[in-house]
TORPATOR-516204 format. One record per residue: x, y, z of N, C-alpha, C in turn; residue number from 1. Coordinates in steps of 0.02 Angstrom, whole numbers, plus 50000, padded with zeros to 5 digits. Atoms other than C-alpha are relative to their C-alpha. Layout:
# TORPATOR-516204
(pt (X,Y,Z),(X,Y,Z),(X,Y,Z),NUM),
...
//
This chain:
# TORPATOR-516204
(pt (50042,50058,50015),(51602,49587,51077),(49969,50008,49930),1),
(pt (49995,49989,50081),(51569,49552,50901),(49900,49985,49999),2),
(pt (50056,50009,50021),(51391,49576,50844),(49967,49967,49947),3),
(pt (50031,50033,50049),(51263,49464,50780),(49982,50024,49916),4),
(pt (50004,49958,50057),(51236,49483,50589),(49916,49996,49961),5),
(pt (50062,49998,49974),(51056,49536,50572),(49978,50013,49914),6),
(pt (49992,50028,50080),(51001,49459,50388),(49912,50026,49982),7),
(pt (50061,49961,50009),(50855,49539,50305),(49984,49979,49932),8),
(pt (50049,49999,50044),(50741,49529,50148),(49965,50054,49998),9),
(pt (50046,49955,50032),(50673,49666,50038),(49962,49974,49961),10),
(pt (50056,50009,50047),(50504,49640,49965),(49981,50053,49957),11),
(pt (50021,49924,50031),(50473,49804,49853),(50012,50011,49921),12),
(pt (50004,50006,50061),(50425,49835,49687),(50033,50082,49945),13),
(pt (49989,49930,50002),(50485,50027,49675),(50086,49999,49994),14),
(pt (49942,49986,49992),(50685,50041,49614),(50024,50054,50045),15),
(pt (50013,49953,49985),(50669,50211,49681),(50005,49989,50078),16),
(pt (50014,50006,49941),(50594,50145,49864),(50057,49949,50038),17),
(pt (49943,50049,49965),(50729,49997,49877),(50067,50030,50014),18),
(pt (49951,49955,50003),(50864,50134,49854),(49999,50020,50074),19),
(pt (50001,49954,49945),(50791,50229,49984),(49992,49967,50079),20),
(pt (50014,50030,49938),(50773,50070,50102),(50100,49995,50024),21),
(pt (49911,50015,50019),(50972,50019,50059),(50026,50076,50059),22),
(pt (49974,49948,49965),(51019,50206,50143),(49974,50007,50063),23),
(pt (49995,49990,49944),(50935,50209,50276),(49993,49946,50053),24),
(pt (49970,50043,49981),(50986,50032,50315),(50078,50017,50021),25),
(pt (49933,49993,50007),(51156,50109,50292),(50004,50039,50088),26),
(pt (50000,49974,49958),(51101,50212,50449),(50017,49996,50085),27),
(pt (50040,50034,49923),(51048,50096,50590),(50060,49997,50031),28),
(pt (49947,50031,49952),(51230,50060,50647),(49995,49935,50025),29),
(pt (49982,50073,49992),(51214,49877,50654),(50025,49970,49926),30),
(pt (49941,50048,50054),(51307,49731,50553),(49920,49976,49959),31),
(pt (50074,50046,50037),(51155,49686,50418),(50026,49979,49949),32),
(pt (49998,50034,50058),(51144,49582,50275),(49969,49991,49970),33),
(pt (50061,49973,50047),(51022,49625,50133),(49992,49902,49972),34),
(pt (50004,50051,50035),(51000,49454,50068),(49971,49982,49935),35),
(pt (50050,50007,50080),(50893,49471,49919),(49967,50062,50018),36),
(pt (50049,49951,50026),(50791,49601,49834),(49949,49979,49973),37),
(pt (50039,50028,50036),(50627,49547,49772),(49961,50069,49982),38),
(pt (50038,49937,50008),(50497,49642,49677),(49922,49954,49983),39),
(pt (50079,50028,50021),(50353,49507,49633),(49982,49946,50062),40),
(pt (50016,50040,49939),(50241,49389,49745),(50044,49920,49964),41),
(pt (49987,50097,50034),(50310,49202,49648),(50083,50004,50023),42),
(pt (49928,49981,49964),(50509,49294,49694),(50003,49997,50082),43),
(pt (49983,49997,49959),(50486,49311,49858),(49956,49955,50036),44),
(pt (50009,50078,49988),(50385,49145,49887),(50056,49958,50001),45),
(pt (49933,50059,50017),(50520,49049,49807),(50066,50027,50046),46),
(pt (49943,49984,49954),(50664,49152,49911),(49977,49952,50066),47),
(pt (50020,50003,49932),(50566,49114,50083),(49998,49931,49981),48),
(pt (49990,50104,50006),(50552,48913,50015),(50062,49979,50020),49),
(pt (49905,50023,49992),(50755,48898,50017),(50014,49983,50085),50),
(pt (49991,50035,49928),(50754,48896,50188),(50069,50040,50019),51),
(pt (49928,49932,49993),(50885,49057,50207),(49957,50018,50076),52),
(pt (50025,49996,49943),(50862,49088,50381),(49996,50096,49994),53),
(pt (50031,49939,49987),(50786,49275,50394),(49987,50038,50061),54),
(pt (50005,49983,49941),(50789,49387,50530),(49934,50082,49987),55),
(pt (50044,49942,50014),(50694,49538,50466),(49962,50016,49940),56),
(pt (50019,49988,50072),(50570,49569,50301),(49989,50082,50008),57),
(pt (50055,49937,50017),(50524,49745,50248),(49978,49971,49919),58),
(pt (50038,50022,50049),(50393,49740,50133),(49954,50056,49983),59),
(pt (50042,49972,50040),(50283,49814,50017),(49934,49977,50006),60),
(pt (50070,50022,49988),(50113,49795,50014),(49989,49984,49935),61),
(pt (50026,50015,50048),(50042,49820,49823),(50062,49995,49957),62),
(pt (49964,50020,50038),(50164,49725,49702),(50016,50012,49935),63),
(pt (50005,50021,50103),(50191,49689,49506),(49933,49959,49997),64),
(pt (50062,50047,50010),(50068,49536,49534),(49983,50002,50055),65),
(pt (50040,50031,49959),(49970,49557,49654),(50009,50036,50083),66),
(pt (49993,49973,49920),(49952,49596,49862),(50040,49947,50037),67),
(pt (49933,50004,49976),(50099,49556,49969),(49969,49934,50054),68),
(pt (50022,50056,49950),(49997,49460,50106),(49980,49927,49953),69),
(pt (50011,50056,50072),(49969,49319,49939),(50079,49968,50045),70),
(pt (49926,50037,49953),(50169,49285,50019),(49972,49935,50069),71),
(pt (50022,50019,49919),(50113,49259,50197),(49952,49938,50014),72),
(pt (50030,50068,50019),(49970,49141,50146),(50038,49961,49983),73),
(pt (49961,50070,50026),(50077,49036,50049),(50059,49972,50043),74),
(pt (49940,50022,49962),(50232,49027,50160),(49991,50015,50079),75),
(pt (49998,49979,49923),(50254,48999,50344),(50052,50046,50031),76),
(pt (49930,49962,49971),(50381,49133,50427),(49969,50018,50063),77),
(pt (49987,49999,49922),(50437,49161,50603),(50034,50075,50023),78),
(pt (49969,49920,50008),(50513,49333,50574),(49976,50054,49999),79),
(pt (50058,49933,50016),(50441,49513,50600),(50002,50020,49944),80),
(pt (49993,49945,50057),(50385,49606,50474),(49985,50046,50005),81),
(pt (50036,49910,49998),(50397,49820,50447),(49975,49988,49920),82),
(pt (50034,49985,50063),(50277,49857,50307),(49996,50070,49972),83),
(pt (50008,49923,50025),(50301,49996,50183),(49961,50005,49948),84),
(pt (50059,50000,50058),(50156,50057,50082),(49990,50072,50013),85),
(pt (50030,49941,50007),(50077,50204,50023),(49923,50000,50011),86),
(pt (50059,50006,49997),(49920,50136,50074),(49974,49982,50073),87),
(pt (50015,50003,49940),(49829,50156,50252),(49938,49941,50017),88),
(pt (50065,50036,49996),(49680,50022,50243),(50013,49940,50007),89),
(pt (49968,50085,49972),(49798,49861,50268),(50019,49997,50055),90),
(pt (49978,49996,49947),(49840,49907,50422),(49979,49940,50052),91),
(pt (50030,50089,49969),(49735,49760,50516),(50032,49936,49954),92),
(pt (49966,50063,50040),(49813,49637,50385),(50067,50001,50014),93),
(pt (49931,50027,49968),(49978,49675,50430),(50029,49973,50047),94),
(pt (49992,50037,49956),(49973,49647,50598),(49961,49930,50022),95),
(pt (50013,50088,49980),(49887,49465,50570),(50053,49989,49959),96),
(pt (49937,50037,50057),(50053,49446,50465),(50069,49988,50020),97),
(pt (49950,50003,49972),(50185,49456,50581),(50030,50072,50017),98),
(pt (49980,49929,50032),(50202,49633,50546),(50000,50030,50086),99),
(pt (49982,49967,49934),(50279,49745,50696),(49997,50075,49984),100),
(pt (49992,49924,49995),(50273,49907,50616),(49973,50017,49934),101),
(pt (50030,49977,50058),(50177,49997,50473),(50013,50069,49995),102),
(pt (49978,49935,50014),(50259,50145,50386),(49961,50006,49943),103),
(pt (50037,49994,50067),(50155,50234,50251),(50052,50056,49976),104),
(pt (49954,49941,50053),(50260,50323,50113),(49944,50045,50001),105),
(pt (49958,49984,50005),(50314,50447,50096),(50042,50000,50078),106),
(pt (50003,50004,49930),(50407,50405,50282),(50078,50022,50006),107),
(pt (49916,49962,49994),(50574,50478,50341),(50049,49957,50056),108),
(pt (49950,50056,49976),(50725,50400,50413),(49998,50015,50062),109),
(pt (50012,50008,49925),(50685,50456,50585),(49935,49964,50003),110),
(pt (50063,50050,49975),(50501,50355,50571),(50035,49940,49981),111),
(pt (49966,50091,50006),(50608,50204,50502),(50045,49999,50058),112),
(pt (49971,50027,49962),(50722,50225,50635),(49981,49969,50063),113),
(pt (50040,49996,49927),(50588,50225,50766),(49982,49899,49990),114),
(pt (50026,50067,50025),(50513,50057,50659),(50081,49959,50020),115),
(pt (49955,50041,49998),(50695,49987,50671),(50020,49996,50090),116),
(pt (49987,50007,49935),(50712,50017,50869),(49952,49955,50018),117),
(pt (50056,50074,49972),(50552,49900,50893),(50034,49940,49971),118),
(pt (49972,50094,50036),(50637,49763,50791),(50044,50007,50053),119),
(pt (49929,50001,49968),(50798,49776,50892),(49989,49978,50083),120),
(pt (50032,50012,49940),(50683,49780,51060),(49989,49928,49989),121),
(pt (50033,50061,50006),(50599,49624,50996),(50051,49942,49972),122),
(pt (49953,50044,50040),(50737,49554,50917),(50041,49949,50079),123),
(pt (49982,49972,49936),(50818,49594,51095),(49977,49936,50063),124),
(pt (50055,50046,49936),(50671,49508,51210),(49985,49935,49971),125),
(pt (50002,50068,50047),(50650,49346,51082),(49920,49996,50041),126),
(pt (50085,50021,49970),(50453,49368,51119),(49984,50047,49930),127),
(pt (50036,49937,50064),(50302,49442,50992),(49947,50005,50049),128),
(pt (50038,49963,49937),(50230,49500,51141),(49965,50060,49964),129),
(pt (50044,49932,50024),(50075,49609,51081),(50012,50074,50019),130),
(pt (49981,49946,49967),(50150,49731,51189),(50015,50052,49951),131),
(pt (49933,49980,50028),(50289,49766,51078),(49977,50040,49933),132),
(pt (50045,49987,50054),(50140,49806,50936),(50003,50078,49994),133),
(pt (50033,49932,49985),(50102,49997,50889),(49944,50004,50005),134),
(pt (50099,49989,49982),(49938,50066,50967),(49980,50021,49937),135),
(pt (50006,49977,50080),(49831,50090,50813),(49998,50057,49988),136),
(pt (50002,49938,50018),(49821,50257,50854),(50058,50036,49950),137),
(pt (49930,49975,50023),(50001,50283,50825),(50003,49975,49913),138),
(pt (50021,50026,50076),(49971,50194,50653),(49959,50048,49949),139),
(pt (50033,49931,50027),(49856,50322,50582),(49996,50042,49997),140),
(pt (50014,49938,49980),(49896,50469,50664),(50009,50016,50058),141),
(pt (49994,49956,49925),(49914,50495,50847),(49942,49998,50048),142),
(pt (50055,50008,49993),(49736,50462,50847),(49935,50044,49975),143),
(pt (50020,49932,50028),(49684,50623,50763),(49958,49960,49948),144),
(pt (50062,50009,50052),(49535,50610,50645),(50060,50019,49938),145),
(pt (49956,50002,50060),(49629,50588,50458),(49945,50066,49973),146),
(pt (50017,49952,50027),(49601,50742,50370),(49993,49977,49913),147),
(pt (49983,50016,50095),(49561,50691,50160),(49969,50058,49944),148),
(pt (49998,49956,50043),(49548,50785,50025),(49930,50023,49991),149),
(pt (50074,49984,50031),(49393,50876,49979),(49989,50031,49939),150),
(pt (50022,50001,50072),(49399,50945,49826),(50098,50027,49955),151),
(pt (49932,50001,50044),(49535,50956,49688),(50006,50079,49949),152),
(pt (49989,49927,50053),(49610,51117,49590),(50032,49989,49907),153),
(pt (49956,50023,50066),(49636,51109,49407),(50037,50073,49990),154),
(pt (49984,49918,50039),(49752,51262,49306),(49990,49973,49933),155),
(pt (50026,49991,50068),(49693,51307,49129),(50024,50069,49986),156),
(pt (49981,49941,50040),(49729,51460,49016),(49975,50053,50017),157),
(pt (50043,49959,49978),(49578,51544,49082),(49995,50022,50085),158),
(pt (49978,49995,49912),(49641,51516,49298),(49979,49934,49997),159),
(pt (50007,50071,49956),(49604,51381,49428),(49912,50010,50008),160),
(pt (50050,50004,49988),(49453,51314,49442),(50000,49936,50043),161),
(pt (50013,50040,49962),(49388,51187,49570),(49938,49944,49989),162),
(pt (50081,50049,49996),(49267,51018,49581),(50021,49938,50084),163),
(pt (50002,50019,49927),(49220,50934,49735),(50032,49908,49994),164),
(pt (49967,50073,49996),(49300,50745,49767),(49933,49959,50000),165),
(pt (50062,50039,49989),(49123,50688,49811),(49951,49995,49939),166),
(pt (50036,50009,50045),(49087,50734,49642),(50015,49958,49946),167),
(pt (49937,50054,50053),(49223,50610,49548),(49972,49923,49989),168),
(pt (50035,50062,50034),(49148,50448,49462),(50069,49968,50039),169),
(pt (49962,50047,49977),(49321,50382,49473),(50065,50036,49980),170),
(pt (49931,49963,50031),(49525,50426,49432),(50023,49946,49946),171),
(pt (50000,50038,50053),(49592,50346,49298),(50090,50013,49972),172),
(pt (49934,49986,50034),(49793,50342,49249),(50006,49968,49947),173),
(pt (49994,50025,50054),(49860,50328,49079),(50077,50024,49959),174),
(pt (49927,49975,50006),(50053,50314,49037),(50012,50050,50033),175),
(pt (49992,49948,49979),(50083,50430,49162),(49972,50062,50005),176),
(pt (50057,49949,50022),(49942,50559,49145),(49953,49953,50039),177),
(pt (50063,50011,49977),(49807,50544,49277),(49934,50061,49985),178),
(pt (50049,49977,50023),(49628,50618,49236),(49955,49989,50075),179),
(pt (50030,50006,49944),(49483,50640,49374),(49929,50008,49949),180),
(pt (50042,50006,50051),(49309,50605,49282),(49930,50021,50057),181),
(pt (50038,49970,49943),(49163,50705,49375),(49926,49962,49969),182),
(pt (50097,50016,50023),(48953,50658,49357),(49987,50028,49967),183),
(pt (50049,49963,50044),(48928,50782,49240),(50065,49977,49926),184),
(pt (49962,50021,50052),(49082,50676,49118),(50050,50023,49975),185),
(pt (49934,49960,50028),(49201,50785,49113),(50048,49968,50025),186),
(pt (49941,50024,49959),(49373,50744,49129),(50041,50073,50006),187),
(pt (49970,49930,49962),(49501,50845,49232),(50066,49954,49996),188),
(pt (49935,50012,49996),(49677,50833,49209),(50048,50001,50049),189),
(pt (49968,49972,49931),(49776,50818,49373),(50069,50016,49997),190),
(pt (49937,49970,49981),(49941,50901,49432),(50040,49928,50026),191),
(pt (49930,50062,49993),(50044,50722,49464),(50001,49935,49959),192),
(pt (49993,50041,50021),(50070,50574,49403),(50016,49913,49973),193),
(pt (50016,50058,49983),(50032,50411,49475),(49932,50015,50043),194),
(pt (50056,50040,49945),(49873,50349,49575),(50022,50000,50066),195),
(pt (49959,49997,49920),(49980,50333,49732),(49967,50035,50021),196),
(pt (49980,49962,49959),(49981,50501,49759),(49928,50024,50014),197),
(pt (50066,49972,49972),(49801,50539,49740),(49953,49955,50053),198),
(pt (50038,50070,49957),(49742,50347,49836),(50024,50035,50067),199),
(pt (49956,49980,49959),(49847,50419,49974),(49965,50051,50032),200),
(pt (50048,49903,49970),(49700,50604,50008),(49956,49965,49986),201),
(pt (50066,50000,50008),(49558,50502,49990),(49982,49952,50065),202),
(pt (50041,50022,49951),(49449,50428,50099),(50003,49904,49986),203),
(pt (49976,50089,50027),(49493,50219,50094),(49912,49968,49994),204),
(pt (50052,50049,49989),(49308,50191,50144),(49958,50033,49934),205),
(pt (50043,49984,50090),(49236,50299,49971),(50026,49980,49954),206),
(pt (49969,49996,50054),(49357,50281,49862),(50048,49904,49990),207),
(pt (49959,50062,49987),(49447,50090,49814),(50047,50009,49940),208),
(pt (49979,50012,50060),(49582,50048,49686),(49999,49927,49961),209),
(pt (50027,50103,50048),(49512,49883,49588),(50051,50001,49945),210),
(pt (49943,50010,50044),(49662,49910,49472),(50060,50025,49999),211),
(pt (49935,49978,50005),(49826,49973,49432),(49983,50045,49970),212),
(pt (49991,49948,50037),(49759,50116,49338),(49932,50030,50008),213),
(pt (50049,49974,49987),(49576,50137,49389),(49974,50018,50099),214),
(pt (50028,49989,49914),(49508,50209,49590),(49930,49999,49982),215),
(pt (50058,49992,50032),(49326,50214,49588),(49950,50028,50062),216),
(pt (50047,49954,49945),(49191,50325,49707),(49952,49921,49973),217),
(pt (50055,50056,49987),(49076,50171,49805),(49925,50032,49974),218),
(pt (50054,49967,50013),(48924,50298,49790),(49982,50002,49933),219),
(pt (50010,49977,50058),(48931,50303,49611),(49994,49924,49941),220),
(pt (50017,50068,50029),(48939,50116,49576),(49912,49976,50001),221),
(pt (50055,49993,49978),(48777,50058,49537),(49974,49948,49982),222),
(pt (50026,50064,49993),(48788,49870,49476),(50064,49964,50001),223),
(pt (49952,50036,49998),(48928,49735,49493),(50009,49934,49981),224),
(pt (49997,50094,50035),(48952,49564,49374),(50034,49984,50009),225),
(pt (49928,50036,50005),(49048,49426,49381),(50023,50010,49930),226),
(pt (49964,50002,50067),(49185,49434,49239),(50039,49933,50001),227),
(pt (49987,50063,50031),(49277,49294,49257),(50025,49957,50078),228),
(pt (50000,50048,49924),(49337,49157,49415),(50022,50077,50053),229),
(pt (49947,49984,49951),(49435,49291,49497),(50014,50085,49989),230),
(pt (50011,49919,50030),(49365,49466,49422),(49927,50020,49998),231),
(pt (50078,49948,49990),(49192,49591,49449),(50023,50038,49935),232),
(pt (50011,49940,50039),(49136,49687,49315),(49966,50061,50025),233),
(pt (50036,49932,49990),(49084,49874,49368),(49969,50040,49982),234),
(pt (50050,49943,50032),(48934,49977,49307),(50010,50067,50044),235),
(pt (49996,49936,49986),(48977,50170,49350),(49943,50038,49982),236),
(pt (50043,49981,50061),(48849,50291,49330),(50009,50036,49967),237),
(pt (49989,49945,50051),(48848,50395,49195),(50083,49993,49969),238),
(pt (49921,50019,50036),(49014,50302,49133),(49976,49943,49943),239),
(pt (50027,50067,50041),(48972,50162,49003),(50049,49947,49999),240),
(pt (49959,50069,50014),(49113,50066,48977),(50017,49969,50095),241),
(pt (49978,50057,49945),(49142,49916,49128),(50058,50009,50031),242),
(pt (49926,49976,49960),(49281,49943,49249),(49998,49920,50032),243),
(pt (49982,50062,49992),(49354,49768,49280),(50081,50012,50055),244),
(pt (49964,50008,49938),(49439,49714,49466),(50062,49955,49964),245),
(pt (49950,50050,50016),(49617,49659,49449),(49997,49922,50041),246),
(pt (50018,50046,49970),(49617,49474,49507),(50044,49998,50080),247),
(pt (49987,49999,49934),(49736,49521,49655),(49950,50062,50053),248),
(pt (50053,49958,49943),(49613,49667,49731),(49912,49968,49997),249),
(pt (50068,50022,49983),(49451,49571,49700),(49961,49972,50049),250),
(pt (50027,50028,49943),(49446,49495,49862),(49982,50059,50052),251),
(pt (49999,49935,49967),(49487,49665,49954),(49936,50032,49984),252),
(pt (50048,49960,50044),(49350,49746,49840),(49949,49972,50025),253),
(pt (50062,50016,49967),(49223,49615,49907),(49975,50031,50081),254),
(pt (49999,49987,49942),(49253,49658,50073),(49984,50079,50015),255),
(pt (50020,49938,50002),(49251,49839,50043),(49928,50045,49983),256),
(pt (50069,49968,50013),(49098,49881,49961),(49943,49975,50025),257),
(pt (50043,49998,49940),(49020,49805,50105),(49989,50041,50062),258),
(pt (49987,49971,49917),(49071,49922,50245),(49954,50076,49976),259),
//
């Protein structure tokens, strides 16, 4: 019996991560059909307008322009979505999005395969039976208290020395070169080289990323302007210059430095 052909959509902004979706698509042992690759929110609006009938999205969360659920607002879909991010604090937004499964990078082709057996169930039962949802435990952990970073190691000429995370104004990347900027102004040069990897050990409820290149410790903020319809300006202390919200995390950002 000849099997249905089970048509999909990549949302992902990472050449790197779409590679690594492509293979272990190659895995599942069913008949699929990649239909498009997108990497921005206005691409994969305009795909989902055409009216291409869709059976599965994986998706990205933080884009080129912007946050992924900006899609979901604008377009109506009837299709699950697995969400891949490196970021644990959307997790309630995905599942008001259709979303059946939330993988956080770095995730391995046995947790996608697990994410691809719930589609296949659900695909299977033609219901979005909450059932079919992961417990949130399983989403975070198992239920285990998240373990985050507490303090960071630099190397220098002279050895390793250490400063505490609780003591970090904010992180700050620059062409590839991230820095960690403490209360007493120093900067610290870190061992990698994106934001990812350090947003990824921190604590989602201290730490936010209001940009593509700045994170910022809540404790250490200490006034907040408007900049312009759809942007906060940030007073740090003991930082002078303004740290300005990109206009796709400024809504997130309101919400956050309330909790």
């Amino acid at each position: 019996m000849t099997r249905e052909m089970i048509k999909i959509l990549i949302i992902e902004d990472e050449i790197p991560a779409r590679k690594k979706l492509r293979r272990f698509l190659d895995e599942v042992n069913e008949p699929i059909s990649v239909e498009a690759e997108v990497d921005t929110i206005q691409d994969a609006v305009n795909f989902l307008k055409t009216n291409v009938t869709i059976d599965l999205i994986l998706s990205d969360i933080e884009l080129l322009d912007g946050n992924a659920f900006d899609i979901y607002r604008d377009v109506q879909i009837s299709c699950p979505i697995i969400f891949t991010t490196a970021y644990d604090r959307f997790w309630m937004d995905a599942f008001e999005s259709n979303g059946i499964e939330y993988l956080l990078k770095p995730f391995s082709l046995e947790r996608f395969q697990k994410a691809w057996n719930k589609f296949l169930l659900l695909r299977k039962s033609h219901t979005t039976d909450h059932s079919l949802h992961l417990k949130l435990d399983q989403i975070i952990g198992n239920g285990a208290e998240k373990k985050y970073k507490g303090r960071f190691s630099v190397n220098t000429t002279q050895g390793i020395y250490f400063f505490e995370t609780k003591d970090i104004l904010l992180f700050e990347a620059d062409e590839g070169v991230v820095f960690a900027l403490d209360k007493t102004g120093k900067k610290h040069l870190l061992n990698v080289s994106t934001l990812k990897e350090i947003e990824i050990q921190l604590n989602p409820l201290e730490f936010f990323r209001i940009n593509r290149s700045e994170l910022v410790n809540k404790k250490f903020i200490e006034r907040i302007e408007r900049y312009s319809k759809n942007a906060l300006a940030l007073k740090i202390e003991g930082y002078e210059r303004y740290l300005i919200t990109s206009q796709s995390n400024t809504s997130l950002f309101r919400k956050w430095i309330e909790k």
